[in-house]
mmCIF entry with sequence, helices, sheets and N, C-alpha, C, O atoms, coordinates in Angstrom:
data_MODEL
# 
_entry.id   MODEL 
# 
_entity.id                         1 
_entity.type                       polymer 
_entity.pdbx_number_of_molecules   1 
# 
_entity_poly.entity_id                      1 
_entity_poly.type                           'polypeptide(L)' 
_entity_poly.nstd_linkage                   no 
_entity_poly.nstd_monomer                   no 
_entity_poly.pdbx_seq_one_letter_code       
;(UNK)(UNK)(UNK)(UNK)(UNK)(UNK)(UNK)(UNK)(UNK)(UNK)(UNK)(UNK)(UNK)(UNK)(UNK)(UNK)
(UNK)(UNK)(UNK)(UNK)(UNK)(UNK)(UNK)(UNK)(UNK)(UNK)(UNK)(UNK)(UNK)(UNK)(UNK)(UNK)
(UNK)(UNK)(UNK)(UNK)(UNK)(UNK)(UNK)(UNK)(UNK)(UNK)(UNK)(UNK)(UNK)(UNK)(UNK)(UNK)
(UNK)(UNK)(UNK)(UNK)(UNK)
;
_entity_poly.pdbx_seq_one_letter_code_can   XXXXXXXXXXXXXXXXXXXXXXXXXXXXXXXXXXXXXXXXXXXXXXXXXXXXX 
_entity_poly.pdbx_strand_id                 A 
# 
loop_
_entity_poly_seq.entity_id 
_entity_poly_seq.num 
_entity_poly_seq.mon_id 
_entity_poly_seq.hetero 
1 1  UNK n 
1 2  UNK n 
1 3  UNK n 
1 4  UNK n 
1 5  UNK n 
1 6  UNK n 
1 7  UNK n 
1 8  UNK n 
1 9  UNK n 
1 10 UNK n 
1 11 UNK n 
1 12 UNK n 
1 13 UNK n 
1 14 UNK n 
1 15 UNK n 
1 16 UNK n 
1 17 UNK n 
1 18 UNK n 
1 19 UNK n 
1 20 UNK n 
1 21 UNK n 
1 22 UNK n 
1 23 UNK n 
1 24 UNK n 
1 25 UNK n 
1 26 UNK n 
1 27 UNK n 
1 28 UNK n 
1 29 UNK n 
1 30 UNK n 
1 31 UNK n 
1 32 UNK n 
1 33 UNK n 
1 34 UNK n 
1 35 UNK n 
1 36 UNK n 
1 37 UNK n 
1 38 UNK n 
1 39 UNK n 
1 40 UNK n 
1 41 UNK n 
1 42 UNK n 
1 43 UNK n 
1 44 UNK n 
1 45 UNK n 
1 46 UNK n 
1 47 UNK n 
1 48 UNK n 
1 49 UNK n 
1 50 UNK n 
1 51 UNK n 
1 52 UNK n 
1 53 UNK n 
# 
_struct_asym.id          A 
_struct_asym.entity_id   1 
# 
loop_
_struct_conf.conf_type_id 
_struct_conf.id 
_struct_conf.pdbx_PDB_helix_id 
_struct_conf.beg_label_comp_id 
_struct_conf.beg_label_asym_id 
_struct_conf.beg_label_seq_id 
_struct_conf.pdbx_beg_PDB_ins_code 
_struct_conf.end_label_comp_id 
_struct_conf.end_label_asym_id 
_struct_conf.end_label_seq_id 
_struct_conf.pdbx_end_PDB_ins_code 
_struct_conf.beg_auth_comp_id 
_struct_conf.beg_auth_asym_id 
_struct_conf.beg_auth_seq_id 
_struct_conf.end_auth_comp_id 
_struct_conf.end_auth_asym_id 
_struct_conf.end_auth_seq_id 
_struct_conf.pdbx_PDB_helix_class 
_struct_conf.details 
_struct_conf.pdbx_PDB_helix_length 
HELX_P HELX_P1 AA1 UNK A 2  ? UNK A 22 ? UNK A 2  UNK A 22 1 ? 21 
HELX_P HELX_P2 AA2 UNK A 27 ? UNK A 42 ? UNK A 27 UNK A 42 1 ? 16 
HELX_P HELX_P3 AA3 UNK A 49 ? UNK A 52 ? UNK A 49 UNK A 52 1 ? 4  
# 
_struct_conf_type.id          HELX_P 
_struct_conf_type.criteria    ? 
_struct_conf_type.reference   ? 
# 
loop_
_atom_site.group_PDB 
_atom_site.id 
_atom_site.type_symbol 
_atom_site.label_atom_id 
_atom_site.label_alt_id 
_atom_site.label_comp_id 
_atom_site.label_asym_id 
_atom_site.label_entity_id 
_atom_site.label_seq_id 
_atom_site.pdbx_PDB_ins_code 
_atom_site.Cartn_x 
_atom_site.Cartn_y 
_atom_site.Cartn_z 
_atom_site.occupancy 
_atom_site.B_iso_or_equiv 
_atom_site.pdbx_formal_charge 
_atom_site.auth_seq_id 
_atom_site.auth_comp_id 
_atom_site.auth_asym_id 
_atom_site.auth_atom_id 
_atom_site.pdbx_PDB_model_num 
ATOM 1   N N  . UNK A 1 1  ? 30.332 51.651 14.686  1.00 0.00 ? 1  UNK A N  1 
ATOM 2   C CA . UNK A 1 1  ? 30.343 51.938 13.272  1.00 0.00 ? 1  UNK A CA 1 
ATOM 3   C C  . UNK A 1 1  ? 30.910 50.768 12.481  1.00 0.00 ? 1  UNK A C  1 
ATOM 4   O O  . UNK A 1 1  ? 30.412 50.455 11.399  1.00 0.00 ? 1  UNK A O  1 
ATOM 5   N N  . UNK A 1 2  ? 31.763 50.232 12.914  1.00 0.00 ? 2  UNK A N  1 
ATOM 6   C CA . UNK A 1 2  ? 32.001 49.129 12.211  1.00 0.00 ? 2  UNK A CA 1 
ATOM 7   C C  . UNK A 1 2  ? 31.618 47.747 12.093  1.00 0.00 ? 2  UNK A C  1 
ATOM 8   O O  . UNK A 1 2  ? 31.973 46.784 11.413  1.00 0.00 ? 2  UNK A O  1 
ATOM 9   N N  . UNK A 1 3  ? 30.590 48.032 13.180  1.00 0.00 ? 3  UNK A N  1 
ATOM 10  C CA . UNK A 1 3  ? 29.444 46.712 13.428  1.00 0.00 ? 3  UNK A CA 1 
ATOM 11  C C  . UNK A 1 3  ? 28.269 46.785 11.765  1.00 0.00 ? 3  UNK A C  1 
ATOM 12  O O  . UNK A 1 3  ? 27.719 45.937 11.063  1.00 0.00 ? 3  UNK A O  1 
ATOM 13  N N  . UNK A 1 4  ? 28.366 48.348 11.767  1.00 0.00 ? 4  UNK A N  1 
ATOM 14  C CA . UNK A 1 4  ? 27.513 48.415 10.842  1.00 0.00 ? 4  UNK A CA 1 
ATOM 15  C C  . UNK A 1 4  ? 28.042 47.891 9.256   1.00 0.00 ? 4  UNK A C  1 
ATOM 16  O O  . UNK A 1 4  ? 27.359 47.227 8.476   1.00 0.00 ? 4  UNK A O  1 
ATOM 17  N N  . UNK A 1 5  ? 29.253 48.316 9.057   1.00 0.00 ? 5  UNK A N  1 
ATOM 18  C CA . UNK A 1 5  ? 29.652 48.213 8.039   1.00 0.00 ? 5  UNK A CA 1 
ATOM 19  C C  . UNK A 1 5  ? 29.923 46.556 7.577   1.00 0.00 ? 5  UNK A C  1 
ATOM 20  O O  . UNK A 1 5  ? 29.757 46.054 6.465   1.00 0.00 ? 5  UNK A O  1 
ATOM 21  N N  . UNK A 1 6  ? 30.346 45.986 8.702   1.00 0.00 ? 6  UNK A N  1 
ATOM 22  C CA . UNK A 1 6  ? 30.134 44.295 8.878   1.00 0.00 ? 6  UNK A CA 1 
ATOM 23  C C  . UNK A 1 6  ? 28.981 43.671 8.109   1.00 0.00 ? 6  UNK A C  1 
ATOM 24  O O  . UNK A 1 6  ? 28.896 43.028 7.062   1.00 0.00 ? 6  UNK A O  1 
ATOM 25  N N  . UNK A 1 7  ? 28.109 44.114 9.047   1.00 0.00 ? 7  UNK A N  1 
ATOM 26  C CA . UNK A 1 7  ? 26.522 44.206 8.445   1.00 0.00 ? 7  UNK A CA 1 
ATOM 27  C C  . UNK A 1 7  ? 26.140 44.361 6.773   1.00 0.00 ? 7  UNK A C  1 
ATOM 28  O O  . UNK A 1 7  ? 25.640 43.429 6.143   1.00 0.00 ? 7  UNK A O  1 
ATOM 29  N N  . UNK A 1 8  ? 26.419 45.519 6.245   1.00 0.00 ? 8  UNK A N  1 
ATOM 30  C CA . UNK A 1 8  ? 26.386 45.983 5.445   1.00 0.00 ? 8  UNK A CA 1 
ATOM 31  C C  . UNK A 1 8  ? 26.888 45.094 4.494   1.00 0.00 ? 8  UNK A C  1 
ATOM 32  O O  . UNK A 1 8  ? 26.068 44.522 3.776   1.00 0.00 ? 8  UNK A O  1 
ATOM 33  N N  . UNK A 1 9  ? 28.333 44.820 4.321   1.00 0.00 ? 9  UNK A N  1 
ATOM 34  C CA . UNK A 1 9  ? 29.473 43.597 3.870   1.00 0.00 ? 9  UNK A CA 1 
ATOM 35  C C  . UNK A 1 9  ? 28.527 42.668 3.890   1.00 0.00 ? 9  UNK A C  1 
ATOM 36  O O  . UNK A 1 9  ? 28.338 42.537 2.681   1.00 0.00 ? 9  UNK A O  1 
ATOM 37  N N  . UNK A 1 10 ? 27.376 41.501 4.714   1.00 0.00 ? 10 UNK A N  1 
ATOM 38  C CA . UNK A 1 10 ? 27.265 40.403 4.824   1.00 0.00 ? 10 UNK A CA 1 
ATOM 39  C C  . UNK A 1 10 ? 25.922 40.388 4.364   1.00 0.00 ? 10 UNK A C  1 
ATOM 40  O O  . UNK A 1 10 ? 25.339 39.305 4.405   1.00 0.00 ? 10 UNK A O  1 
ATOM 41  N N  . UNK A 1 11 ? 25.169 41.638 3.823   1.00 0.00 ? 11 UNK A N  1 
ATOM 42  C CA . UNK A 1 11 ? 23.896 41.312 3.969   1.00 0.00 ? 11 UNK A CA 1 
ATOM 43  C C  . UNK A 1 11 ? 23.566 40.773 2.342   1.00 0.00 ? 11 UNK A C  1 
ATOM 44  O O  . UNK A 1 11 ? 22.472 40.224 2.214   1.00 0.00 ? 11 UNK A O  1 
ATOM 45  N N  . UNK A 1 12 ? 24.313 40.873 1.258   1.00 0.00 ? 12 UNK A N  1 
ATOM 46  C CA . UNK A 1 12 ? 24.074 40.104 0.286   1.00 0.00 ? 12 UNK A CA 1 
ATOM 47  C C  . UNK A 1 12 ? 25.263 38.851 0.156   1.00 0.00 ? 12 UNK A C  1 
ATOM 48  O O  . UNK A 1 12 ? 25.853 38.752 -0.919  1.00 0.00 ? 12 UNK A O  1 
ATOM 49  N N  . UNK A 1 13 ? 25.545 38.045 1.111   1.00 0.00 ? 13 UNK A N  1 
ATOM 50  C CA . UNK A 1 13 ? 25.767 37.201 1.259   1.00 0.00 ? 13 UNK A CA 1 
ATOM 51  C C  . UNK A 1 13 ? 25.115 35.842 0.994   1.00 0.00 ? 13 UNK A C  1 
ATOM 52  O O  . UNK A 1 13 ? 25.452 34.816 0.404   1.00 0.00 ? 13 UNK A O  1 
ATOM 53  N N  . UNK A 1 14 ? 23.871 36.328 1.784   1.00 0.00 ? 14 UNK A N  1 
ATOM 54  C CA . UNK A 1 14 ? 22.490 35.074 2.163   1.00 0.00 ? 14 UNK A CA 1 
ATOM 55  C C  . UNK A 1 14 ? 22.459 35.147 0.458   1.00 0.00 ? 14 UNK A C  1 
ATOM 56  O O  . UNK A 1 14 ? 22.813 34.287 -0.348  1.00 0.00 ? 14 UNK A O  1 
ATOM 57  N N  . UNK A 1 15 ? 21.969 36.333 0.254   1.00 0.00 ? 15 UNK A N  1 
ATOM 58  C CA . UNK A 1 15 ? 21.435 35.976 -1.782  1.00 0.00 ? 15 UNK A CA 1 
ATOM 59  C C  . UNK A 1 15 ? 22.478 35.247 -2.302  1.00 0.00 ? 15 UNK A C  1 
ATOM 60  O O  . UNK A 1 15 ? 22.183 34.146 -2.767  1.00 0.00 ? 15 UNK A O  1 
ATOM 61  N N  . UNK A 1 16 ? 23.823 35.655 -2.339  1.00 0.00 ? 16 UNK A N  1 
ATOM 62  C CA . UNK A 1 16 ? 24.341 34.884 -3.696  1.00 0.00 ? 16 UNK A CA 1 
ATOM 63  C C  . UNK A 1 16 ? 24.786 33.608 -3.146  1.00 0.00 ? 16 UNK A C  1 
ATOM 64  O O  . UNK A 1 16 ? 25.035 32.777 -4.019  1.00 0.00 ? 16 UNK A O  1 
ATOM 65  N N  . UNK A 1 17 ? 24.996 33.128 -1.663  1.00 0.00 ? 17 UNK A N  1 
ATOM 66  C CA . UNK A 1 17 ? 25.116 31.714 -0.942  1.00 0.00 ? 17 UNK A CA 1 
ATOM 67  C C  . UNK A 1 17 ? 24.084 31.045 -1.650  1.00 0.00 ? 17 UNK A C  1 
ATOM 68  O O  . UNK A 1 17 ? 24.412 29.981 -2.174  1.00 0.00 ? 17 UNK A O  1 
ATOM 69  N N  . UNK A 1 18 ? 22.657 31.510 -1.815  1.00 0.00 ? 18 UNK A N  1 
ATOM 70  C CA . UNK A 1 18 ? 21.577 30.641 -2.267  1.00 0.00 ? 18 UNK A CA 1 
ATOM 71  C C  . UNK A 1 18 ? 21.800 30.528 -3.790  1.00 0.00 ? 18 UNK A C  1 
ATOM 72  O O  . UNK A 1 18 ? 21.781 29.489 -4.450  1.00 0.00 ? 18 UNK A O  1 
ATOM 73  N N  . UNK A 1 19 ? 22.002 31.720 -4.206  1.00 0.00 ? 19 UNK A N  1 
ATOM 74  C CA . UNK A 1 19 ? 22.746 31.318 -6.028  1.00 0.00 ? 19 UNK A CA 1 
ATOM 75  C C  . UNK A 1 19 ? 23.095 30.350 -6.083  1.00 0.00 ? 19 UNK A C  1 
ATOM 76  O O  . UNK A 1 19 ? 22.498 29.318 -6.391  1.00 0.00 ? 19 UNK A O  1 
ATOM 77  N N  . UNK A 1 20 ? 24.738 30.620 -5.622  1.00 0.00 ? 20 UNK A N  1 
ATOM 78  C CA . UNK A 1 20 ? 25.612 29.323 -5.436  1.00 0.00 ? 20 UNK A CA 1 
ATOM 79  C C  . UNK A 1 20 ? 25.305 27.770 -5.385  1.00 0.00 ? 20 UNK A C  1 
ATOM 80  O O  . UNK A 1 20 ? 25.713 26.722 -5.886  1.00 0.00 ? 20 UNK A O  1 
ATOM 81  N N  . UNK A 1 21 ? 24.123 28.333 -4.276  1.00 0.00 ? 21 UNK A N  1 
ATOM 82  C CA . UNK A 1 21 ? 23.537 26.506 -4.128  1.00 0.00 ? 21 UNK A CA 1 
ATOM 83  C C  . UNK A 1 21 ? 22.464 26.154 -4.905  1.00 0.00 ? 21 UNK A C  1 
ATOM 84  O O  . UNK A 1 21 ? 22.146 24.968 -4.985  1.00 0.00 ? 21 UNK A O  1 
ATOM 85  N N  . UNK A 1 22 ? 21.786 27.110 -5.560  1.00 0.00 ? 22 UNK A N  1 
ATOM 86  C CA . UNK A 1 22 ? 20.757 26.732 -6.624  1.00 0.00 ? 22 UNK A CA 1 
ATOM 87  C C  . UNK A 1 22 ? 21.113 26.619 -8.148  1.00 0.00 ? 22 UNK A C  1 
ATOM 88  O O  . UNK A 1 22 ? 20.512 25.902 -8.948  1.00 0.00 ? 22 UNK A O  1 
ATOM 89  N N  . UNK A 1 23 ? 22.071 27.352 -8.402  1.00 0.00 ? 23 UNK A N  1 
ATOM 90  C CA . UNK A 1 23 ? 22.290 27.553 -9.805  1.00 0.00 ? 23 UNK A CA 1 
ATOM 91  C C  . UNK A 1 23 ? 24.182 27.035 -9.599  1.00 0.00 ? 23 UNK A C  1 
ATOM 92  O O  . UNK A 1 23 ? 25.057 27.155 -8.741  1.00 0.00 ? 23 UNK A O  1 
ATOM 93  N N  . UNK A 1 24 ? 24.029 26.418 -11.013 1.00 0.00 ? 24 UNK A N  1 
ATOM 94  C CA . UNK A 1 24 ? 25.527 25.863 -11.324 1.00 0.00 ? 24 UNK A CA 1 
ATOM 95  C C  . UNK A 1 24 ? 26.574 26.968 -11.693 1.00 0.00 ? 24 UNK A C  1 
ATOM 96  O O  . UNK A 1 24 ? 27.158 26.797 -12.764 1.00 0.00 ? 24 UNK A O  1 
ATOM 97  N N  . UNK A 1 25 ? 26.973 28.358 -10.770 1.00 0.00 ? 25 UNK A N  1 
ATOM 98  C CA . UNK A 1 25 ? 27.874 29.092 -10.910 1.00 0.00 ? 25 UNK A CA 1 
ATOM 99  C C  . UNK A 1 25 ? 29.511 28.856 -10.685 1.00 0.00 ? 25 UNK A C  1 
ATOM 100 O O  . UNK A 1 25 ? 29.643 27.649 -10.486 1.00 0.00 ? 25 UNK A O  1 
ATOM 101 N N  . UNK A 1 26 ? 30.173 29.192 -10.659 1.00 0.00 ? 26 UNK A N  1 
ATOM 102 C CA . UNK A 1 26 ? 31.560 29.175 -10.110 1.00 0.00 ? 26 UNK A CA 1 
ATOM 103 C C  . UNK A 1 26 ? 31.899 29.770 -9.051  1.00 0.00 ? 26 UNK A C  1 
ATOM 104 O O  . UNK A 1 26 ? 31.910 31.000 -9.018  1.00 0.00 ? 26 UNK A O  1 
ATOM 105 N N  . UNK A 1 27 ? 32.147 29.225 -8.274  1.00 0.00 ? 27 UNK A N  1 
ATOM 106 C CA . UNK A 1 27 ? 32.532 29.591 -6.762  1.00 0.00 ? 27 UNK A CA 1 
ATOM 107 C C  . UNK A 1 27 ? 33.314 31.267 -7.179  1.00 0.00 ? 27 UNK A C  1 
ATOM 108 O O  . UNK A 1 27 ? 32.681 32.308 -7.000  1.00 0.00 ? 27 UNK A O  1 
ATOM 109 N N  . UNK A 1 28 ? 34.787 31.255 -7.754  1.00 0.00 ? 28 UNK A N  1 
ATOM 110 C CA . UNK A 1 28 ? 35.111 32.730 -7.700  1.00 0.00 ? 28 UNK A CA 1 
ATOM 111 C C  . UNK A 1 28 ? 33.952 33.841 -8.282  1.00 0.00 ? 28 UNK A C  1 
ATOM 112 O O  . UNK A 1 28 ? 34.119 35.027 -8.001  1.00 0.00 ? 28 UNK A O  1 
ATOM 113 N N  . UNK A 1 29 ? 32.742 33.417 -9.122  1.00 0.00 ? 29 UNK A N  1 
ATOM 114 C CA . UNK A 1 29 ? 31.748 34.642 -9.540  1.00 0.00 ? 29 UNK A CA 1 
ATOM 115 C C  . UNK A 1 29 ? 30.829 34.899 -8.732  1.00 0.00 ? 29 UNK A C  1 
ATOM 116 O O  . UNK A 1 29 ? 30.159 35.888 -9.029  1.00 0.00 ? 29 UNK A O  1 
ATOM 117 N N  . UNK A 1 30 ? 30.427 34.125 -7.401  1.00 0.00 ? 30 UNK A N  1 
ATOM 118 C CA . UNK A 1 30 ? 29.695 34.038 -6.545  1.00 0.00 ? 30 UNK A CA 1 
ATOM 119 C C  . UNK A 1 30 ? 30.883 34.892 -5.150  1.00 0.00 ? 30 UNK A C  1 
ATOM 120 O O  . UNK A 1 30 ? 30.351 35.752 -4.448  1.00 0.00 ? 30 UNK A O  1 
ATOM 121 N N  . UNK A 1 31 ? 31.889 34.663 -4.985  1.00 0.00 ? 31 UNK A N  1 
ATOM 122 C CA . UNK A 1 31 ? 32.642 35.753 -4.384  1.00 0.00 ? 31 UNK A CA 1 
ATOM 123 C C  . UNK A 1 31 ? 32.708 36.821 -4.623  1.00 0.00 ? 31 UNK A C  1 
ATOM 124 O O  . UNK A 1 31 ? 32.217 37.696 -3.910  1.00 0.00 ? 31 UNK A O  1 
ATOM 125 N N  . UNK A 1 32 ? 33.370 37.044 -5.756  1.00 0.00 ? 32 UNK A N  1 
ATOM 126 C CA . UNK A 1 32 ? 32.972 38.513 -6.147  1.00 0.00 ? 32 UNK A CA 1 
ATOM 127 C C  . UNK A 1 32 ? 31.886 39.106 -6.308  1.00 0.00 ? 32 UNK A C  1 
ATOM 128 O O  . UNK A 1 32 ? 31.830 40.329 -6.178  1.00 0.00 ? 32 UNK A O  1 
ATOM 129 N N  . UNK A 1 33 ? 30.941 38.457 -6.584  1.00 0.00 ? 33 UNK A N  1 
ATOM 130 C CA . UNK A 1 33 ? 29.465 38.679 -6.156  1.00 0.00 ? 33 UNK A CA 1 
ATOM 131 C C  . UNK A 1 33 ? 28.640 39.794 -4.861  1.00 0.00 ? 33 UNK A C  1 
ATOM 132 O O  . UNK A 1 33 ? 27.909 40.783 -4.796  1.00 0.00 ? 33 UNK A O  1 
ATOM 133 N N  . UNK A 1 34 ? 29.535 38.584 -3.775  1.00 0.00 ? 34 UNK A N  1 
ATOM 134 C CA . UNK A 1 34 ? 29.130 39.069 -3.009  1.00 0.00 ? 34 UNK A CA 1 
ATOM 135 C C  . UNK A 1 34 ? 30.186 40.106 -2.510  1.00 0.00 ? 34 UNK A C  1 
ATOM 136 O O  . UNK A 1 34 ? 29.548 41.018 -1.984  1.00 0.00 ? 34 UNK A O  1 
ATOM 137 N N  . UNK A 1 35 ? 31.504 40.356 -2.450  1.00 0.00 ? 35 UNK A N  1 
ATOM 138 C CA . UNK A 1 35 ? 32.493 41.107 -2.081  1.00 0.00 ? 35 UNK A CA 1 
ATOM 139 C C  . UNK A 1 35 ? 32.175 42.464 -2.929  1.00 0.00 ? 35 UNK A C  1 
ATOM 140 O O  . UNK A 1 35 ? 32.448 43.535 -2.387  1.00 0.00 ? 35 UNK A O  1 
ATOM 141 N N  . UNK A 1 36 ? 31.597 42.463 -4.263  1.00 0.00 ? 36 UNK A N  1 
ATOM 142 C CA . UNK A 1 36 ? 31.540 44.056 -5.002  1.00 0.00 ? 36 UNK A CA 1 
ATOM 143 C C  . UNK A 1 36 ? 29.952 44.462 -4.496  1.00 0.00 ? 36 UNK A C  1 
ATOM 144 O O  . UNK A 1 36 ? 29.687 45.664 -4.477  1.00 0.00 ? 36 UNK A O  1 
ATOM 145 N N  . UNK A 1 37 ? 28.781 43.388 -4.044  1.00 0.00 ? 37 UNK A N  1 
ATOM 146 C CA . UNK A 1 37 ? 27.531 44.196 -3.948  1.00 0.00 ? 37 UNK A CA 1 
ATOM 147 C C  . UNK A 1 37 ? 27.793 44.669 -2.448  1.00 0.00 ? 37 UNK A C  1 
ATOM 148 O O  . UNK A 1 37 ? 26.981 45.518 -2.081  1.00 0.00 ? 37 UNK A O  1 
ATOM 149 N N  . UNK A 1 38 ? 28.882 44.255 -1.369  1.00 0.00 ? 38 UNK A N  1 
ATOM 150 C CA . UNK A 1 38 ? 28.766 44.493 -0.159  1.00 0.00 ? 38 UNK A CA 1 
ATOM 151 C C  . UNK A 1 38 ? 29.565 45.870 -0.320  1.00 0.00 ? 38 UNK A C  1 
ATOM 152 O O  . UNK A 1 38 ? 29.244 46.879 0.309   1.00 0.00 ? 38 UNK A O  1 
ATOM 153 N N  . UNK A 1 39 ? 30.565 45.825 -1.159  1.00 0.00 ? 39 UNK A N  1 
ATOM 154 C CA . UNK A 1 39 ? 31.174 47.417 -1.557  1.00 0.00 ? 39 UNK A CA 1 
ATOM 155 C C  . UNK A 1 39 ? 30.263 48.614 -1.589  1.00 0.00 ? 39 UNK A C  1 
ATOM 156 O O  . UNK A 1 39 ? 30.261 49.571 -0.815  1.00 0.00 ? 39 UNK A O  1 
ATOM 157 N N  . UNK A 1 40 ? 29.476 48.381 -2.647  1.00 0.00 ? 40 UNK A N  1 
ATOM 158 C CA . UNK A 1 40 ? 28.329 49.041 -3.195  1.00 0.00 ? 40 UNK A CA 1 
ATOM 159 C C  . UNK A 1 40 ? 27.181 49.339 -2.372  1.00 0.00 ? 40 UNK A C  1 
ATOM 160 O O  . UNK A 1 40 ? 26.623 50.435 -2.425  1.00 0.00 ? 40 UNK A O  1 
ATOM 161 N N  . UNK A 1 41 ? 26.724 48.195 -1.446  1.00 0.00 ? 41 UNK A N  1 
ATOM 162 C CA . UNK A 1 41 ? 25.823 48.877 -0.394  1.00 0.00 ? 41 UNK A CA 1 
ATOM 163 C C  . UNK A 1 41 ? 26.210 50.265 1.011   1.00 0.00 ? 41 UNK A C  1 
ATOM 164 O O  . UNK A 1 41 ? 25.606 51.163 1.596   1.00 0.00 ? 41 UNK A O  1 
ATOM 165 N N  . UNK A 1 42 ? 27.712 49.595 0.973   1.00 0.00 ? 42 UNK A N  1 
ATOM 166 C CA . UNK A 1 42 ? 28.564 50.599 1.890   1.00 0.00 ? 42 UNK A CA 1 
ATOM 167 C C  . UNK A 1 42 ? 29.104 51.974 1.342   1.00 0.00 ? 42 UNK A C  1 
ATOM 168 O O  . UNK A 1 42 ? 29.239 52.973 2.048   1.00 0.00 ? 42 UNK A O  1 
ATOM 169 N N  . UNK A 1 43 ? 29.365 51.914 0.137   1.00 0.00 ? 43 UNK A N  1 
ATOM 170 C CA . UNK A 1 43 ? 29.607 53.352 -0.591  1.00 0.00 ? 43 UNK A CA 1 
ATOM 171 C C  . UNK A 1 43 ? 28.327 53.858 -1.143  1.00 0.00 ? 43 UNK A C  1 
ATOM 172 O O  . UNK A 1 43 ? 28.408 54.946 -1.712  1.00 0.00 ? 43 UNK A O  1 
ATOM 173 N N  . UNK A 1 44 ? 27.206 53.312 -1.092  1.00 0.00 ? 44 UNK A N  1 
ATOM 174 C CA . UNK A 1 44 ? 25.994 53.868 -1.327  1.00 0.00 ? 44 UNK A CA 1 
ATOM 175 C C  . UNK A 1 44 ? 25.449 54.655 0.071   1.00 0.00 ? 44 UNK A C  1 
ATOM 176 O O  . UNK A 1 44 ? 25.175 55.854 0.032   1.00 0.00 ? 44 UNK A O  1 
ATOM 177 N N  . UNK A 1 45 ? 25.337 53.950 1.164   1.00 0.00 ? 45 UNK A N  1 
ATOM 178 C CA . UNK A 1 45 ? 25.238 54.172 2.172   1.00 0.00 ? 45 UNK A CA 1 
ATOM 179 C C  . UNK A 1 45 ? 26.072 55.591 2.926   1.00 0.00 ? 45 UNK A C  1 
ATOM 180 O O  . UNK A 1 45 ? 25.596 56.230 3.865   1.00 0.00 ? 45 UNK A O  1 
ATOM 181 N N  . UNK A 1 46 ? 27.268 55.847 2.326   1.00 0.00 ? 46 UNK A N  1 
ATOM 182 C CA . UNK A 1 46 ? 27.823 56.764 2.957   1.00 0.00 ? 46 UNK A CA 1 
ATOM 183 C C  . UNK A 1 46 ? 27.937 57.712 2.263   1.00 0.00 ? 46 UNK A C  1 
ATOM 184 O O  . UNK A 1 46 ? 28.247 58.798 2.751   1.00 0.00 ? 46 UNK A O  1 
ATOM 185 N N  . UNK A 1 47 ? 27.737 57.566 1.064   1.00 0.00 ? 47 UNK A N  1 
ATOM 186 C CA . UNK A 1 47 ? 27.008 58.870 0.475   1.00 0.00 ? 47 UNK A CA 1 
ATOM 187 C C  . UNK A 1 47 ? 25.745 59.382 0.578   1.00 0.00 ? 47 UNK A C  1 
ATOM 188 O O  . UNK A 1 47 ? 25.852 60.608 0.558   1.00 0.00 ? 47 UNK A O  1 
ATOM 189 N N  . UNK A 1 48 ? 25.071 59.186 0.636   1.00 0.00 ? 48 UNK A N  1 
ATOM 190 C CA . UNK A 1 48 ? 23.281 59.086 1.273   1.00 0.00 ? 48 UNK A CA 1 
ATOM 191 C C  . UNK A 1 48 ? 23.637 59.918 3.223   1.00 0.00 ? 48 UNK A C  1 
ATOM 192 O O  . UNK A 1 48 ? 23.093 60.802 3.884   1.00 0.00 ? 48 UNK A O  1 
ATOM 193 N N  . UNK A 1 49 ? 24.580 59.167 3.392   1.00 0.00 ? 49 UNK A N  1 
ATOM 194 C CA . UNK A 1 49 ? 24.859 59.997 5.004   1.00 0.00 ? 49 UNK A CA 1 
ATOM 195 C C  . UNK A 1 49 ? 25.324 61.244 4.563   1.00 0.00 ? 49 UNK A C  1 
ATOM 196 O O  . UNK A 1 49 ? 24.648 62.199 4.945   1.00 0.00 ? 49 UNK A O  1 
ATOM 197 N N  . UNK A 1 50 ? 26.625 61.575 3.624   1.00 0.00 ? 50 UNK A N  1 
ATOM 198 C CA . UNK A 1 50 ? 26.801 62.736 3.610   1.00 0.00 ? 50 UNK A CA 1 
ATOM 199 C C  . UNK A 1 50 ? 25.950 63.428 2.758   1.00 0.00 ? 50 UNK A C  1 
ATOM 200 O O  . UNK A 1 50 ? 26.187 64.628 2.619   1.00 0.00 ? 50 UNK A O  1 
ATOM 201 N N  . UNK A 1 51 ? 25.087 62.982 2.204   1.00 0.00 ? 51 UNK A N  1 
ATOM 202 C CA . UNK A 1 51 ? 24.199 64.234 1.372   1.00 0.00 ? 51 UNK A CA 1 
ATOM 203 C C  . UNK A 1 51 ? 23.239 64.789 2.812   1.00 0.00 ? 51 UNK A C  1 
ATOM 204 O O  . UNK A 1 51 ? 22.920 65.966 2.977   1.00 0.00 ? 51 UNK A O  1 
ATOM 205 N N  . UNK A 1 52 ? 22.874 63.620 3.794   1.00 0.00 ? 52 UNK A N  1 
ATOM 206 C CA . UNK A 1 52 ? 21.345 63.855 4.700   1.00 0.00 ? 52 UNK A CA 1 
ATOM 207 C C  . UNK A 1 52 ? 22.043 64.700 6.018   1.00 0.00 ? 52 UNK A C  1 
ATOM 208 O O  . UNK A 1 52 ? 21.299 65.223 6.849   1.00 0.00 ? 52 UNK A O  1 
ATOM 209 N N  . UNK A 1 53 ? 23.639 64.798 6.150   1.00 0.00 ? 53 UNK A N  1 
ATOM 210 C CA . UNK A 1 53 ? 24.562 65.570 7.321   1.00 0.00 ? 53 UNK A CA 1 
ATOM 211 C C  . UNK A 1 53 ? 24.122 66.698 7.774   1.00 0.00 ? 53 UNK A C  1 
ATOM 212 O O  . UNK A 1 53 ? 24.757 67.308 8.634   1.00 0.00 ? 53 UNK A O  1 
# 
């Protein structure tokens, strides 16, 4: 389970890494970036489990 959630955490990583390197952002808005959409895929995700239980 926590392989998954790893997962989950890293998978909008790749997107805003390529932001970062394409577009002239700031390193801390490209962190949080990716640290609140990896939140959001994981609390999306586990609500979706407990509605389908």
């Amino acid at each position: 389970m926590t392989k998954k959630f790893a997962i989950a955490a890293l998978v909008p990583a790749a997107k805003f890494i390529t932001y970062y390197a394409i577009q002239p952002i700031a390193y801390d808005l490209a962190l949080h970036q990716i640290l609140l959409d990896g939140t959001a895929i994981i609390l999306t995700a586990l609500v979706v489990a407990r509605i389908y239980k």
